[in-house]
C-alpha positions in Angstrom: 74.9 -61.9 -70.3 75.5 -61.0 -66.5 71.4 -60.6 -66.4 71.2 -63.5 -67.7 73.1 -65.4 -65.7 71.5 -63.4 -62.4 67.8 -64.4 -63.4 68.8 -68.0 -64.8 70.3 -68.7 -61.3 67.3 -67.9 -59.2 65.0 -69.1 -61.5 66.9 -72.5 -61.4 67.2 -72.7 -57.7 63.7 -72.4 -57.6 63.0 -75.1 -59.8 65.9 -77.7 -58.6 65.0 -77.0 -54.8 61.1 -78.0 -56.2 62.9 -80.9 -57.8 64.8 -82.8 -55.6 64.9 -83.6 -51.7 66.8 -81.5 -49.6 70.8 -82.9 -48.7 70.8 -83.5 -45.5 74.7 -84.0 -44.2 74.7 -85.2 -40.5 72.6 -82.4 -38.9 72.7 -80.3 -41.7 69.5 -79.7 -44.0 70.4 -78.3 -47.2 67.7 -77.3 -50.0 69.3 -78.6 -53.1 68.7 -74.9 -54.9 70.8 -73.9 -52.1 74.0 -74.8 -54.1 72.9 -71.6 -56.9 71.9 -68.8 -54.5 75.4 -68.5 -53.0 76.2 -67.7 -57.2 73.0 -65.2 -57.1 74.8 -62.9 -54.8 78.2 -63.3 -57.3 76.0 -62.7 -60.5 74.2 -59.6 -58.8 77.9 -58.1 -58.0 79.1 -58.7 -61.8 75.3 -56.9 -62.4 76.0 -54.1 -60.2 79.5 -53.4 -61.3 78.4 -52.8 -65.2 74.9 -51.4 -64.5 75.5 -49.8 -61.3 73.5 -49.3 -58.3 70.2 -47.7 -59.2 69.9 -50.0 -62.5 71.0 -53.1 -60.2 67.6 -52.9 -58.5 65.6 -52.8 -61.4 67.1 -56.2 -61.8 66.6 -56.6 -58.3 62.8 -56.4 -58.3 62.2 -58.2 -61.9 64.4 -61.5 -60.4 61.8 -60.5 -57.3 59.2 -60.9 -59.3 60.3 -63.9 -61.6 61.3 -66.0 -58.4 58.3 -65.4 -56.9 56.4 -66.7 -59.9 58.1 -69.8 -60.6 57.4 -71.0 -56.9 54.0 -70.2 -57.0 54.1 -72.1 -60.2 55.9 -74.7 -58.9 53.3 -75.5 -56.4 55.0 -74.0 -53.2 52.6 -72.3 -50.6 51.9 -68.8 -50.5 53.7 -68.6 -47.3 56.6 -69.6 -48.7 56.7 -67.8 -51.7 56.1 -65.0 -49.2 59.2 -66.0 -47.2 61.4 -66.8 -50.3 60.5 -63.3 -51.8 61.1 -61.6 -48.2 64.2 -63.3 -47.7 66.0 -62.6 -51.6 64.2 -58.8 -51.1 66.1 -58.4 -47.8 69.3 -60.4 -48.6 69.6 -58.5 -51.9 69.3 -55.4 -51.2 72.0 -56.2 -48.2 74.2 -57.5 -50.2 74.2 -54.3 -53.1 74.4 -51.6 -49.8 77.2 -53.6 -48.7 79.2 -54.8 -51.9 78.7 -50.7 -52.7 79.9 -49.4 -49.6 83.1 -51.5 -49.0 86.2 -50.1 -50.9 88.2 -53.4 -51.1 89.2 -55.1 -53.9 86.0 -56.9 -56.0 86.7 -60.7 -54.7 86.5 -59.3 -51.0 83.5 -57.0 -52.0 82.2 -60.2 -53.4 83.0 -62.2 -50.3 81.8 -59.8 -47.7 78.3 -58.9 -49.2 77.5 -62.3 -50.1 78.3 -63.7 -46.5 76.0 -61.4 -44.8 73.2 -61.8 -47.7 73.4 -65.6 -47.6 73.3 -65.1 -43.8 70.2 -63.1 -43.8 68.4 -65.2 -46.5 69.0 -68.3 -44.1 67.9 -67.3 -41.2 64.6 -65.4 -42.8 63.7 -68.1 -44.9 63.9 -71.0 -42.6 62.4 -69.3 -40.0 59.4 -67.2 -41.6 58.9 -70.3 -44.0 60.3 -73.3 -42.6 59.7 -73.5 -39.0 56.6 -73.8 -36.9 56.3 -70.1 -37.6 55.7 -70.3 -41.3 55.1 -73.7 -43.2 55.8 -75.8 -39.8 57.7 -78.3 -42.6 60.5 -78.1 -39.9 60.3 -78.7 -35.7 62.0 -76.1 -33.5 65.2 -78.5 -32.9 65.8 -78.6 -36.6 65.7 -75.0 -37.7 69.3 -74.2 -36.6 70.4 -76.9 -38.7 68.7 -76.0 -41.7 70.1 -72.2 -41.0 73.2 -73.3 -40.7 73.7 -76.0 -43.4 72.6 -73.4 -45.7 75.1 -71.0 -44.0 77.7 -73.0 -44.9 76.9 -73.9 -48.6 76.5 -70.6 -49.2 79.7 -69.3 -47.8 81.4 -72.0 -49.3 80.2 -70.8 -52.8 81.2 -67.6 -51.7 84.4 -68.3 -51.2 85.0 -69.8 -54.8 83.4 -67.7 -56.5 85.7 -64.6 -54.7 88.7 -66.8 -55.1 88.0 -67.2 -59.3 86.9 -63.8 -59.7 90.1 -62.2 -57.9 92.4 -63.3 -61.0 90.3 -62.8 -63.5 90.0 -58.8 -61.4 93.7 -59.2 -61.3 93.8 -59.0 -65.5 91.4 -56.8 -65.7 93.3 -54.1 -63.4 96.7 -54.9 -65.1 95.3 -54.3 -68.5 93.5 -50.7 -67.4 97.1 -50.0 -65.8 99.2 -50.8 -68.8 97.0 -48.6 -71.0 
């Protein structure tokens, strides 16, 4: 189910940031799809933690793969698939080293990896397939808005999704304890 839900997610941010215009909130410019790759990062964690590492990149490069495909499919330039798959390859494969290597409890694992790996797939994205580098759909002056709007979504998403997850780790850890 935890594949599942990984794939499903990037899959339907693909489609829904195809569908519908981006939110923009004063300065901000936020992709609609945006709102499901914060809960990418959280599904790749729950991933990781059942599959481990080495199988969590398997994963890894068949969402790659699938995520790449739908935007083709969904008429997006080859520069931007480019940048989307650059972006997910580099912000995944941050947010696995990280979410490995911290020895905190899961929500803060969860928190921590996914800040940085929203962080890089911001800042890659918009600017290798956004800006006047890449796609030129955006001007100079608006990139650090659309970085940051999607900064913030993601972080916010981040932060829930640590925040539910740290009871249910809660119950989890009390079970193992009492047996």
């Amino acid at each position: 189910m935890r594949i599942l839900l990984y794939l499903v997610s990037i899959v339907a941010a693909n489609v829904i940031t195809a569908a519908f215009a981006p939110l923009h909130l004063g300065m901000f410019i936020i992709p609609m799809g945006t709102l499901l790759i914060g809960a990418t990062f959280i599904f790749r964690d729950l991933v990781q933690n059942k599959y481990g590492r080495a199988k969590t990149y398997m994963f890894i490069a068949t969402a790659l793969m699938l995520s790449a495909l739908v935007s083709f499919i969904l008429g997006d330039t080859l520069l931007i698939v480019f940048a989307s798959a650059l972006s997910f390859a580099v912000a995944e494969t941050t947010d696995t080293e990280i979410y490995t290597r911290l020895k905190l409890p899961m929500s803060w694992r969860v928190f921590y990896s996914g800040l940085v790996g929203g962080l890089l797939d911001s800042v890659i994205f918009v600017i290798i397939g956004l800006s006047p580098i890449g796609a030129n759909f955006l001007p100079w002056e608006a990139v650090p808005a659309a970085i940051l709007g999607q900064v913030i979504v993601k972080t916010i998403i981040q932060g829930i999704g640590a925040m539910l997850l740290n009871p249910v780790s809660n119950m989890f850890n009390n079970k193992a304890l009492s047996n």
